[in-house]
C-alpha positions in Angstrom: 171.1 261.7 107.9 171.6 264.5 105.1 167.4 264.0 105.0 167.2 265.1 108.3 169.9 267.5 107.8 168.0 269.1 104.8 164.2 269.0 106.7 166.4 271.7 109.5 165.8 268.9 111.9 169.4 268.6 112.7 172.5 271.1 112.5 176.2 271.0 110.8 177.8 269.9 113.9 175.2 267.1 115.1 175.6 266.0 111.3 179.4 265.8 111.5 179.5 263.6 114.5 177.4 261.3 113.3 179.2 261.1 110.2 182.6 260.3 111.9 180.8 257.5 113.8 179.8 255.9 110.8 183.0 256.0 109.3 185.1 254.9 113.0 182.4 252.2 112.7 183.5 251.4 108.4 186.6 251.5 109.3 186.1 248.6 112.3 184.4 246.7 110.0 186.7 246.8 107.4 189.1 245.6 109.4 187.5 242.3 110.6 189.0 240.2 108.5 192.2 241.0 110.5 190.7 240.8 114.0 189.0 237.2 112.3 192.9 236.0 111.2 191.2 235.3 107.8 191.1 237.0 104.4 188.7 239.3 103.0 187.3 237.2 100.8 186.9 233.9 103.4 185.5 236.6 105.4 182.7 236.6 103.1 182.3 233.4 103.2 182.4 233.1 106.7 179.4 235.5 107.3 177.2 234.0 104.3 177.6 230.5 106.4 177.2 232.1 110.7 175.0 234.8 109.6 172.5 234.8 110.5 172.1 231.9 112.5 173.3 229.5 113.8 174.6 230.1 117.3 178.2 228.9 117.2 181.2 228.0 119.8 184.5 229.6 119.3 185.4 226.0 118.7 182.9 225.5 115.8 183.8 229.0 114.4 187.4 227.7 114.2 185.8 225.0 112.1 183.6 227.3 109.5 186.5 229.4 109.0 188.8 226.7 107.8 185.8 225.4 106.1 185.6 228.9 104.4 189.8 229.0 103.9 189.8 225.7 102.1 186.6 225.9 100.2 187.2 229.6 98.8 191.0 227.3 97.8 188.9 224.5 95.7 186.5 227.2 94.1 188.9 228.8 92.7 190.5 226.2 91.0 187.1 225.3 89.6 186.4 228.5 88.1 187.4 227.9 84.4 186.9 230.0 81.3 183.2 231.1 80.7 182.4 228.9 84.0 179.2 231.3 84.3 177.6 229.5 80.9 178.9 226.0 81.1 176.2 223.7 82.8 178.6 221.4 83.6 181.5 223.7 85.5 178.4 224.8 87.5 177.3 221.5 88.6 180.5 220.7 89.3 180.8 224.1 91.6 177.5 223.3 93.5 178.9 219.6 94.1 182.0 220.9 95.6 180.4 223.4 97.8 177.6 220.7 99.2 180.3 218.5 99.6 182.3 220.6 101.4 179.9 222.3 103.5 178.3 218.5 104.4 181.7 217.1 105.9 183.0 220.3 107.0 180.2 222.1 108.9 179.6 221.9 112.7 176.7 219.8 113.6 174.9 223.1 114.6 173.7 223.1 110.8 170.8 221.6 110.4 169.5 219.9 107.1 167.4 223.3 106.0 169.9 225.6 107.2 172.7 223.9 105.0 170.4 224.1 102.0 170.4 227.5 102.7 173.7 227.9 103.4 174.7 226.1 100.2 172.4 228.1 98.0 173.6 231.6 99.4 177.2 230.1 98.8 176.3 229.3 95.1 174.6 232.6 94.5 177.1 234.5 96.1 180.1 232.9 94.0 177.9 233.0 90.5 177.7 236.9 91.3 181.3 237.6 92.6 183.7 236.0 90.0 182.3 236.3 86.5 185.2 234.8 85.2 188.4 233.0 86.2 191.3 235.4 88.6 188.4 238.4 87.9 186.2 238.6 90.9 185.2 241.3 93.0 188.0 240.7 95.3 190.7 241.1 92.2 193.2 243.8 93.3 194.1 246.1 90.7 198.2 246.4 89.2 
């Protein structure tokens, strides 16, 4: 947009409308997590295991999302002190999520798409809490 602006293909007020739809349309997404009756961080979760695929019923995304509530619960109990260099607090993390994710997941997941799913889940846990009550989604006091 401020490319555009800059090049004199577009004017201040063009500019400025388009800015306030991209923040109306922030501010919508930001709130999902309210409109999905599950927290911010589950909602994570949630969209690392439907998006993008696979094609779900409202009764099988009833079933991810408590999948995503009550594994986000186990992970973080696992999450120990320096969990990031132990090999063994890592297995035990992947375990837990394959486990989870094998009993708990509609049977619209496929064999390659929970592989996936479970590798995305890993990755994205290994990059979001570094250590133990100090992830991303730690509020600040």
């Amino acid at each position: 947009m401020i490319e555009s602006y800059n090049a004199g293909s577009r004017n201040i007020e063009e500019l400025f409308e388009e800015l306030l739809k991209l923040s109306r349309n922030l501010s919508a997404e930001q709130q999902r997590h309210v409109r999905e009756n599950i927290s911010e961080e589950e909602l994570v979760i949630f969209d690392i295991l439907t998006r993008p695929a696979p094609e779900l019923s409202a009764a099988e995304r009833a079933e991810v999302k408590k999948v995503a509530r009550d594994l986000l619960n186990r992970l973080k109990q696992l999450l120990v002190l320096n969990w990031r260099q132990e090999s063994t607090a890592r297995s035990q993390l992947k375990l837990t999520i394959e486990d989870r994710l094998d009993t708990g997941l509609p049977r619209a997941y496929d064999k390659p798409l929970y592989a996936q799913k479970c590798s995305a889940l890993f990755e994205h846990i290994f990059e979001s809490y570094p250590e133990r009550d100090a992830g991303v989604y730690a509020t600040a006091v």
